[in-house]
Short mmCIF file of the C-alpha atoms (twelve columns), coordinates in Angstrom:
data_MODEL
# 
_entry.id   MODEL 
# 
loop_
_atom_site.group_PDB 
_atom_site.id 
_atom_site.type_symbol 
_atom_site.label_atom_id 
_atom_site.label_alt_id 
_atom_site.label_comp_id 
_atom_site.label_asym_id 
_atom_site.label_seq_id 
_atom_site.Cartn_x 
_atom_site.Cartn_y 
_atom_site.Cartn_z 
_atom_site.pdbx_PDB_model_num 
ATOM 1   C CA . UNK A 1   115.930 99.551  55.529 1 
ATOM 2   C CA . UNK A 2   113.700 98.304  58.004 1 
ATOM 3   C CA . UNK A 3   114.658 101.021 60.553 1 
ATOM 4   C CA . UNK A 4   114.059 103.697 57.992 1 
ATOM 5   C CA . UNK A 5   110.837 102.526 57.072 1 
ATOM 6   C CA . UNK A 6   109.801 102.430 60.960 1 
ATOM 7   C CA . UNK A 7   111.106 106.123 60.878 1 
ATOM 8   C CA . UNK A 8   109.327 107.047 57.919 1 
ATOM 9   C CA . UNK A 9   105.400 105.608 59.220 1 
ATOM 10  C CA . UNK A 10  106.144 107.434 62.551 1 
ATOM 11  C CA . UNK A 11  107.266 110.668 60.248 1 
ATOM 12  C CA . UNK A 12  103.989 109.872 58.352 1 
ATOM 13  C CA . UNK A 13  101.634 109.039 61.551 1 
ATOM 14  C CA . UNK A 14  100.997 105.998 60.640 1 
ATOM 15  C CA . UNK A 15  99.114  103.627 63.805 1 
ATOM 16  C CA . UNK A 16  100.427 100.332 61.796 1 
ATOM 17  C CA . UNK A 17  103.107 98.637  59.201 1 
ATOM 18  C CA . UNK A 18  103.558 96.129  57.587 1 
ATOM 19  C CA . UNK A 19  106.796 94.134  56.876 1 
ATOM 20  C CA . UNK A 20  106.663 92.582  53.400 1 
ATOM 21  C CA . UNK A 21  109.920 90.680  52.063 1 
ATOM 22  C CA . UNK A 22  110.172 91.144  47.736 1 
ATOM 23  C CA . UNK A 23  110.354 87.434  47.077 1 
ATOM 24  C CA . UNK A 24  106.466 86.793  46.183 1 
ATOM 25  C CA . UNK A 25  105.994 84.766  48.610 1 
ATOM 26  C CA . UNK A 26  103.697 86.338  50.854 1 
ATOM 27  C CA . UNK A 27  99.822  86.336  49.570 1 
ATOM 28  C CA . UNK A 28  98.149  90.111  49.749 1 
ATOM 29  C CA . UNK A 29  94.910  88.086  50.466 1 
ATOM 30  C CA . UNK A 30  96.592  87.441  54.056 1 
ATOM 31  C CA . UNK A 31  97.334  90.937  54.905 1 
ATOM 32  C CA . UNK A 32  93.615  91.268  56.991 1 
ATOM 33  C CA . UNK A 33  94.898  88.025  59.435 1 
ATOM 34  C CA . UNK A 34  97.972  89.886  59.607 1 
ATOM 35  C CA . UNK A 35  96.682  93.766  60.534 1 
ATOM 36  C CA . UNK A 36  93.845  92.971  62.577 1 
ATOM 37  C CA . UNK A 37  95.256  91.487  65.505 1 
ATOM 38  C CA . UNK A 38  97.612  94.927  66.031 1 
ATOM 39  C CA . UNK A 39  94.778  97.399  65.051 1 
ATOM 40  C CA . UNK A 40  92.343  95.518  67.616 1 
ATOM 41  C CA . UNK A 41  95.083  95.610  70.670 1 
ATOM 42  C CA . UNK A 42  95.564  91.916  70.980 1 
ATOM 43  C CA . UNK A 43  99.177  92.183  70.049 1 
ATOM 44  C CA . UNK A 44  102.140 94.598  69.328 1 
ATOM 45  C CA . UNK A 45  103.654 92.331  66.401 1 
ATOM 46  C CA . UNK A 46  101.576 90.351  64.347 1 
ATOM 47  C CA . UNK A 47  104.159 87.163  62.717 1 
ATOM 48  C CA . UNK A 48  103.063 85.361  59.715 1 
ATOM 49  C CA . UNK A 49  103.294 82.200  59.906 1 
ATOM 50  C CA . UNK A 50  104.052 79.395  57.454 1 
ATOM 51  C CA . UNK A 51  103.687 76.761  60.653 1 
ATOM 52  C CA . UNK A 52  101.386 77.242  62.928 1 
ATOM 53  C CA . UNK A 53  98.643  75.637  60.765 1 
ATOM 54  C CA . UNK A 54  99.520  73.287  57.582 1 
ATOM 55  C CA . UNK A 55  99.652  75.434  54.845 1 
ATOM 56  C CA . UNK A 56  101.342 73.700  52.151 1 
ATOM 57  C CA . UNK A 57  104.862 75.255  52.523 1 
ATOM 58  C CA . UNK A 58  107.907 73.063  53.186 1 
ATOM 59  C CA . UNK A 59  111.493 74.578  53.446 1 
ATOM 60  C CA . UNK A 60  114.652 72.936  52.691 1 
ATOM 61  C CA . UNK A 61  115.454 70.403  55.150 1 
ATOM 62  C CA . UNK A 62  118.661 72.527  56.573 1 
ATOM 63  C CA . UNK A 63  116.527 76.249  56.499 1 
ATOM 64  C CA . UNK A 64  113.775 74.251  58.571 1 
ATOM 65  C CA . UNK A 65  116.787 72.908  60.872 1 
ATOM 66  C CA . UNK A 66  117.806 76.805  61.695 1 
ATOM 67  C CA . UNK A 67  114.630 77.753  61.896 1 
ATOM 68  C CA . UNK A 68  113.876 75.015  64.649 1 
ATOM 69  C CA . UNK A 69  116.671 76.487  66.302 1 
ATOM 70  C CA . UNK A 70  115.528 79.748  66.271 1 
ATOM 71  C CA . UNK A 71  112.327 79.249  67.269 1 
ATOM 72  C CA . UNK A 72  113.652 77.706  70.582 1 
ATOM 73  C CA . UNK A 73  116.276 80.787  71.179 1 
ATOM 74  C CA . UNK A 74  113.490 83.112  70.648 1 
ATOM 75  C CA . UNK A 75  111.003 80.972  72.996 1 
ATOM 76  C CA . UNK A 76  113.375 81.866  75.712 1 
ATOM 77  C CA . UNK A 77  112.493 85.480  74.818 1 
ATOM 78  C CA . UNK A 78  109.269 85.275  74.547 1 
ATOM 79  C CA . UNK A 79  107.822 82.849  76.760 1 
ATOM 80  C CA . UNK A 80  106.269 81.024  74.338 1 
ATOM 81  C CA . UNK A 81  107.207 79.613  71.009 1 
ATOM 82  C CA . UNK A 82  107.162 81.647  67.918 1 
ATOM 83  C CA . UNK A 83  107.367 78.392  65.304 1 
ATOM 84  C CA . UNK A 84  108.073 81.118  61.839 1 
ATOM 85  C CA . UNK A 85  111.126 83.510  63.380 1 
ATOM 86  C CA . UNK A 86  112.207 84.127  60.138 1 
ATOM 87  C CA . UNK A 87  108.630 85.386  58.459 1 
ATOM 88  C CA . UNK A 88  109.329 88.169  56.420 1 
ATOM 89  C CA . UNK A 89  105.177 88.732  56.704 1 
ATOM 90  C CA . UNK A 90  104.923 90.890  60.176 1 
ATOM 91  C CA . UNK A 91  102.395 93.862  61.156 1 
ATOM 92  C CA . UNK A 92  104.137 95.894  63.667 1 
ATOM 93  C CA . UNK A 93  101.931 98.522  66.517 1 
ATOM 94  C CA . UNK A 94  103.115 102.340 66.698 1 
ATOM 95  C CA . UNK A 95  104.339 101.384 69.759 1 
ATOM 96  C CA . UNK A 96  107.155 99.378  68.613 1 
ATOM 97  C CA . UNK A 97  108.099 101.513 65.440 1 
ATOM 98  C CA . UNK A 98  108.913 104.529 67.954 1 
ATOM 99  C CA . UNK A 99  111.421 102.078 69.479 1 
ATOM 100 C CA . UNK A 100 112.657 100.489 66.096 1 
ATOM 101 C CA . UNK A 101 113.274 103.828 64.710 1 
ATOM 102 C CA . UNK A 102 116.070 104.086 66.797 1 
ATOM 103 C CA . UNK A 103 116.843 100.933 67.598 1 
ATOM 104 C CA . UNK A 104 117.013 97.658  65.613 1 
ATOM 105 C CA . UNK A 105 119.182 94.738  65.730 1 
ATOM 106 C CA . UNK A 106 121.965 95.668  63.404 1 
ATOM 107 C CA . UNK A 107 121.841 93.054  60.226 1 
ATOM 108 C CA . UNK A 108 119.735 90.632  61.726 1 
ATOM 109 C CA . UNK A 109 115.710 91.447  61.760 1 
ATOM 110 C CA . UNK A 110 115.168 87.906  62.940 1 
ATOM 111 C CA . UNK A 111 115.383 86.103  66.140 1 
ATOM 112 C CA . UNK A 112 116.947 89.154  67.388 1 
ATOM 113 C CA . UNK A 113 114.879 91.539  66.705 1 
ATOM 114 C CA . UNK A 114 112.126 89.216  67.875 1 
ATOM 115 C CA . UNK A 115 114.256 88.367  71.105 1 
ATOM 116 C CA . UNK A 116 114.877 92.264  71.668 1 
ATOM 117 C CA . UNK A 117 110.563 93.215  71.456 1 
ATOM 118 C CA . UNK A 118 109.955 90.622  73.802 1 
ATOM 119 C CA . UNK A 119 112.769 91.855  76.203 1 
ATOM 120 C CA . UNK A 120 110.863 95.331  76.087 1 
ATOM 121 C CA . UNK A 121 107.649 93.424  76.687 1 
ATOM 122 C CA . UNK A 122 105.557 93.872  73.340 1 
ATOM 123 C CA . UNK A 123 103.352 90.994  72.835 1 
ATOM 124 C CA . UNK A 124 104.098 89.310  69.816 1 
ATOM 125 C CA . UNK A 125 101.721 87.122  68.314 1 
ATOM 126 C CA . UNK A 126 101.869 84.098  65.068 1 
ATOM 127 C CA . UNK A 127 98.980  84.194  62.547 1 
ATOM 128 C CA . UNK A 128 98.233  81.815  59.747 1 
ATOM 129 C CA . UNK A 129 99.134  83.037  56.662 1 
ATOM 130 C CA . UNK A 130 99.707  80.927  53.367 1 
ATOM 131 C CA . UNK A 131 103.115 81.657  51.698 1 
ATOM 132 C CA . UNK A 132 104.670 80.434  48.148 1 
ATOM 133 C CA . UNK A 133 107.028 79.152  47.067 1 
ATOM 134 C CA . UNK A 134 109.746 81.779  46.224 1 
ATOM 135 C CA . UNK A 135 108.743 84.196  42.846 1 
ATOM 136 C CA . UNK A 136 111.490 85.878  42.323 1 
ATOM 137 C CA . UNK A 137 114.871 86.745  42.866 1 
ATOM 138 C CA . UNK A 138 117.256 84.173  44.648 1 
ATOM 139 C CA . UNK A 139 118.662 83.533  48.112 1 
ATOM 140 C CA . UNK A 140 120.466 85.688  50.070 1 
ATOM 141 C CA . UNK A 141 121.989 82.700  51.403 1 
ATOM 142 C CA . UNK A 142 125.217 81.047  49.633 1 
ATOM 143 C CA . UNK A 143 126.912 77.644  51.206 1 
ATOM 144 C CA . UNK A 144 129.140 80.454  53.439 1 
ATOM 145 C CA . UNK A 145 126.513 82.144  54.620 1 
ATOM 146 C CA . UNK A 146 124.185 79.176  55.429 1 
ATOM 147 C CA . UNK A 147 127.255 78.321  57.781 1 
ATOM 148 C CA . UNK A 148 127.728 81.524  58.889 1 
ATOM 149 C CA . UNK A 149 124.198 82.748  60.147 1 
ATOM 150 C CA . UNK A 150 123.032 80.793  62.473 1 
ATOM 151 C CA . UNK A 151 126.030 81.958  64.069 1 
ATOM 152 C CA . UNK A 152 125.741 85.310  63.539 1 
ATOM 153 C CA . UNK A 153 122.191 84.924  64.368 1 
ATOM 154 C CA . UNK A 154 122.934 83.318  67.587 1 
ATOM 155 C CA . UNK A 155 125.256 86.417  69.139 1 
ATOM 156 C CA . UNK A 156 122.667 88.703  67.541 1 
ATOM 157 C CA . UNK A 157 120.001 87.014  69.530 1 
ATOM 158 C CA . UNK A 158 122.180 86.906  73.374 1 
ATOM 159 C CA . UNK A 159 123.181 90.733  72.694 1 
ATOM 160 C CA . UNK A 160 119.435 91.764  72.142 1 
ATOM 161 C CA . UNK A 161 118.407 89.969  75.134 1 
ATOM 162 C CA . UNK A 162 121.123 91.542  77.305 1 
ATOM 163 C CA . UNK A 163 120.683 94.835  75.968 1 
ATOM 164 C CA . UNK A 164 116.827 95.025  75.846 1 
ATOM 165 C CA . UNK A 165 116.272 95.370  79.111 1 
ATOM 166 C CA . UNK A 166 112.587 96.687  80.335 1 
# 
């Protein structure tokens, strides 16, 4: 979905997108902080972030755990760390939705994908953004699957960096 989407704003001419998950958590009053770093150059992916200041959100003590981790795989990407690798609240340049139209990391627009942009050398960049609790709908995520995708997750993220080459 997320490739197609990426295909469809290049189709369209679009300059910028945004990523927005369906779960109501992400506040519309944050999409500003999100866009303006991207439209004024400063970055190629805009993250937002539930941690880089104290916003209120707290995830469940094993989501935060994987989310520690990821934020460490990804810092090996990057170069720096990137504390919300699993914000579903991005802004992404032209520049990176010609790539993504084509290529994305299959099943896994996380770390990986995060790990693979870096490995091309877009900037990435965390912004503040406040977040809710979830609104609607439920977890992807059953007990198997918890288990399973950090795994998953953790292939994903070595294969984009060894096949993301600049």
């Amino acid at each position: 979905a997320l490739q197609t989407g990426f295909r469809w704003a290049v189709d369209q001419d679009y300059d910028i997108t945004v990523q927005l998950d369906a779960d109501g958590q992400h506040d519309p009053r944050s999409l500003d902080a999100l866009v303006d770093p991207v439209a004024n150059g400063t970055c190629d992916v805009a993250i937002g972030s539930r941690f880089v200041e104290s916003t209120g959100y707290h995830a469940p003590v094993f989501r935060r755990m994987g989310q520690l981790l990821f934020s460490w795989v990804v810092q090996l990407a990057v170069g720096h760390r990137i504390a919300d690798t699993t914000s579903g609240y991005r802004a992404y340049g032209r520049a990176v939705m010609e790539v993504c139209q084509y290529d994305v990391p299959r099943d896994c627009p996380d770390a990986p994908l995060l790990s693979a942009l870096a490995r091309l050398r877009f900037r990435l960049l965390e912004v503040p953004v406040v977040m809710r609790e979830r609104q609607a709908g439920h977890s992807f995520y059953t007990l198997g699957k918890s288990l399973y995708y950090p795994y998953k997750n953790l292939v994903a993220s070595l294969m984009a960096w060894i096949q993301h080459r600049p």
